[in-house]
N, C-alpha and C positions, 0 to 999 in steps of 0.2 A: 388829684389828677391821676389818671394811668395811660400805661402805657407798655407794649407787647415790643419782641422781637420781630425785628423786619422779615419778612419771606419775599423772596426773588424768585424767577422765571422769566423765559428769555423769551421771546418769539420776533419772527422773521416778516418783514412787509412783504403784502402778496400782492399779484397784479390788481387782483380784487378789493384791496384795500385803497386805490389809488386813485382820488375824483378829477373833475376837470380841470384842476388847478395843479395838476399834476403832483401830487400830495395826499396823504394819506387823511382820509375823509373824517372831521370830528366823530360821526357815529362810530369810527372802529379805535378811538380812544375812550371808548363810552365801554365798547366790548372787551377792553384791555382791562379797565380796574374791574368791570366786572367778572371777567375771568380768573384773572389773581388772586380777587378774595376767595371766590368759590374754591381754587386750587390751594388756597392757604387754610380754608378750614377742612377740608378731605384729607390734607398732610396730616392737619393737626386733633382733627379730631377722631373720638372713637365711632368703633360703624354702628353703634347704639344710636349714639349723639345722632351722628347724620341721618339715621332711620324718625328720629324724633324730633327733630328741628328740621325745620327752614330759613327763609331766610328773604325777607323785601326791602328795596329802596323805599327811603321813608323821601331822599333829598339826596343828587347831585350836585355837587361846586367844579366846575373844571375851569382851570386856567388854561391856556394852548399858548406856547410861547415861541417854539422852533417847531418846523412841521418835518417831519420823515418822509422818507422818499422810499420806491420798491427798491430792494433788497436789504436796506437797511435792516441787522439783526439791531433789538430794543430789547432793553431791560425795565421789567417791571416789577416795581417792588410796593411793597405793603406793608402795612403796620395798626392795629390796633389804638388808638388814644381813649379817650375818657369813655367808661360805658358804665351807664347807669342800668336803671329796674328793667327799661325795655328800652333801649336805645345804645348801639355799639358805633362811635365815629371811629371811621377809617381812612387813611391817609395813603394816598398811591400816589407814586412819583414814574415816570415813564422817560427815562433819559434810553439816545443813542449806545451802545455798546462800544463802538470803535472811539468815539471821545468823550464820553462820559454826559455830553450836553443833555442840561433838560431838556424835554421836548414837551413836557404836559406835567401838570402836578392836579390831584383831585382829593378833594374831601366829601365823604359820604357816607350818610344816617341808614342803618340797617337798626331792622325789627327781629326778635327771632319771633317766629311763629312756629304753633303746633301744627308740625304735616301733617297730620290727618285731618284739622279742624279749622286749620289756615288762622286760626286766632293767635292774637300776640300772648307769646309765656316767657314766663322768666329764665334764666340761663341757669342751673344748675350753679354752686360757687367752685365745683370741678372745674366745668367746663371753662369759666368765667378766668377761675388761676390759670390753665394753659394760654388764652389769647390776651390778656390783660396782667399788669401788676403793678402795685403803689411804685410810683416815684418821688 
């Protein structure tokens, strides 16, 4: 099994985030892990990597368990789990900032692809040690 340091980032509910149910609309917890990842592999990777990799949902899981409300700051965080030859699952959790409450947890299959060729390639074992490692 493996498994990576969490990376965190914070962001703020906006009026625009906020559907009829007065509550921040499942599609903008969709844009939250996908945000996070993208932010956790630009922290972490070199601007070689990111010139040379991409990066597609192969598969989201989202659970939605307490919904956020506007102004609510959220913390989103992320973590690497098991990745194989061409598949990296990752793990987002999406709790309130002021009390820590879940508010969404997701699991989700990423491919890396060659950016110029959009085809699936394998991770480098550089690359692979920085987001992953035996547990």
């Amino acid at each position: 099994m493996h498994a990576s340091a969490a990376f965190e980032m914070i962001v703020s509910v906006l009026s625009d985030d906020i559907d009829e149910q007065n509550h921040v609309n499942n599609t903008v917890y969709l844009r939250w892990v996908q945000d996070v990842a993208t932010a956790h592999w630009r922290a972490i990777a070199s601007p070689e990597a990111r010139e040379e990799i991409g990066w597609v949902v192969l598969r989201h899981e989202i659970d939605y368990k307490v919904p956020a409300t506007h102004g609510d700051e959220i913390v989103l965080r992320t973590w690497v789990g098991k990745a194989t030859r061409l598949t990296f699952e990752r793990f987002t959790e999406i709790r309130r900032k002021s009390d820590c409450q879940l508010l969404s947890q997701a699991r989700t299959l990423w491919c890396p692809i060659n950016a110029q060729t959009g085809r699936p390639v394998r991770v480098s074992p550089n690359i692979r040690a920085k987001f992953s490692r035996d547990v």
